[in-house]
C-alpha positions in Angstrom: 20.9 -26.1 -11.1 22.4 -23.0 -9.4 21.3 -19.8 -11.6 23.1 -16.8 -10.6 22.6 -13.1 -12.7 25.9 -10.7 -12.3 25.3 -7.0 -12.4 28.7 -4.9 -13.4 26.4 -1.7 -12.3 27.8 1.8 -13.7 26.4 4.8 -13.8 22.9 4.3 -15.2 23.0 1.4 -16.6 24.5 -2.6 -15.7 25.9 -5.3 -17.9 24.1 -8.4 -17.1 25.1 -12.0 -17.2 23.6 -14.9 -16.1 24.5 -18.5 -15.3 22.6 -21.6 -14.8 24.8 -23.7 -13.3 28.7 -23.0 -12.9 30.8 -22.7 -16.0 27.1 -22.4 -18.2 26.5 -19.2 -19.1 22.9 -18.9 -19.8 22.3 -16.6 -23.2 24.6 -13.7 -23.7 25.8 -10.7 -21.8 23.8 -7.4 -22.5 23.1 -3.9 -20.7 19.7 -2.7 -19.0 19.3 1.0 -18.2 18.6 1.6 -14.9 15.1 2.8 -15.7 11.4 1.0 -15.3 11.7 0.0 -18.4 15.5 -1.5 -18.3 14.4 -3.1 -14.6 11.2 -4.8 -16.1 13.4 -5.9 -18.7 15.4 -7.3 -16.6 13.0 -8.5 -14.5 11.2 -10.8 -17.7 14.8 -12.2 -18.2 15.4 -13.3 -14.5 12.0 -15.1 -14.7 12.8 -17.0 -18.2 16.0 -17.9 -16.0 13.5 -19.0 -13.0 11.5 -20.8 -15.7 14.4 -23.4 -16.9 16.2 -23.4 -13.4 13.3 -23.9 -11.4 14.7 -21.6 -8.8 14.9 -18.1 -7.8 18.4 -16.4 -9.0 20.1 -14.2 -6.5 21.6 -11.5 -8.0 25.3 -10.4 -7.7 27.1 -7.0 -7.8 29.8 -4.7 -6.4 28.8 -2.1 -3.9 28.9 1.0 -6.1 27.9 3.8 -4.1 24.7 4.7 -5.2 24.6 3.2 -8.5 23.6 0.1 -7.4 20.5 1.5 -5.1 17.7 1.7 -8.2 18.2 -2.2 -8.9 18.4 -2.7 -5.2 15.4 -1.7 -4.3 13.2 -2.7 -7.6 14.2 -6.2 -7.2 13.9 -6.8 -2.7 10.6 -5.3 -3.3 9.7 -8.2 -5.8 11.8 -10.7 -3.3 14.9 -11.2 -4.7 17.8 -12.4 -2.7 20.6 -9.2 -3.3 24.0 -9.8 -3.0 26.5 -6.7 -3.1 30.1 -7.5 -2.9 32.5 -5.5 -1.6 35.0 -4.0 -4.5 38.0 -5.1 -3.0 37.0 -9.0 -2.7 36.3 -9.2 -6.0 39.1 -7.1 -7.1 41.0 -9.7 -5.8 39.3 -12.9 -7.4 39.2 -11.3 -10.5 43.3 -10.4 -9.8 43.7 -14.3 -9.3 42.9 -14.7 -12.8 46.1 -14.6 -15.6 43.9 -12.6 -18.2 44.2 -8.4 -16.9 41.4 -7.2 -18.9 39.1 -4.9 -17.8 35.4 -5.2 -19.4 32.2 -4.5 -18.2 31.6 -8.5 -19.5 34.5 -9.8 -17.6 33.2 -8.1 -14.4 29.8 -9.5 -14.9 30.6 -13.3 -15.5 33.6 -12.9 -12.4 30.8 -11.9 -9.8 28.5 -15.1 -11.0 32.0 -16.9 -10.2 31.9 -15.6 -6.8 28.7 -17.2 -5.9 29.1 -20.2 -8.1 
């Protein structure tokens, strides 16, 4: 298996998505606050993912700004492999695609794509 975990990451808050594998999306998409309490929730989910995988997720996002700092530093501290991607690379894989919708679930399951 190859388990992934997008992060669309706004302000305060990300949609998450996992994979296990490409084209298997693990459980459904949902948002975590960008709070101790979000981030450990986030954290339990990653290691139910780690559980069936057997591996250590990376986890995928765009570079936000700051946004994106919080998660990044909650999860290198517990030795998680980041990935940030710039904005205008997955702009254009997500442009590649015929459907032009813009949603915060889209976003999450196209940067799993990315790495998949």
């Amino acid at each position: 298996m190859n388990p992934v975990i997008g992060l669309d990451v706004a302000k305060g808050e990300s949609q998450v998505q996992a994979y296990l594998e490409r084209k298997k999306p693990y459980k459904k998409s949902f948002k975590v606050k960008h709070d101790l309490d979000g981030l450990a929730s986030l954290l339990d989910f990653i290691k139910e993912l780690e559980d069936i995988s057997g591996e250590r997720p990376p986890l995928v996002m765009e570079s936000t700004g700051h946004y994106h700092t919080p998660i990044v530093q909650y999860f290198e501290d517990k030795g998680y492999l980041i990935i940030i991607v710039n904005p205008l690379i997955s702009y254009k894989a997500k442009s590649s695609s015929l459907r032009k919708v813009k949603t915060d679930i889209i976003d999450a399951n196209h940067l799993c794509e990315l790495v998949l």
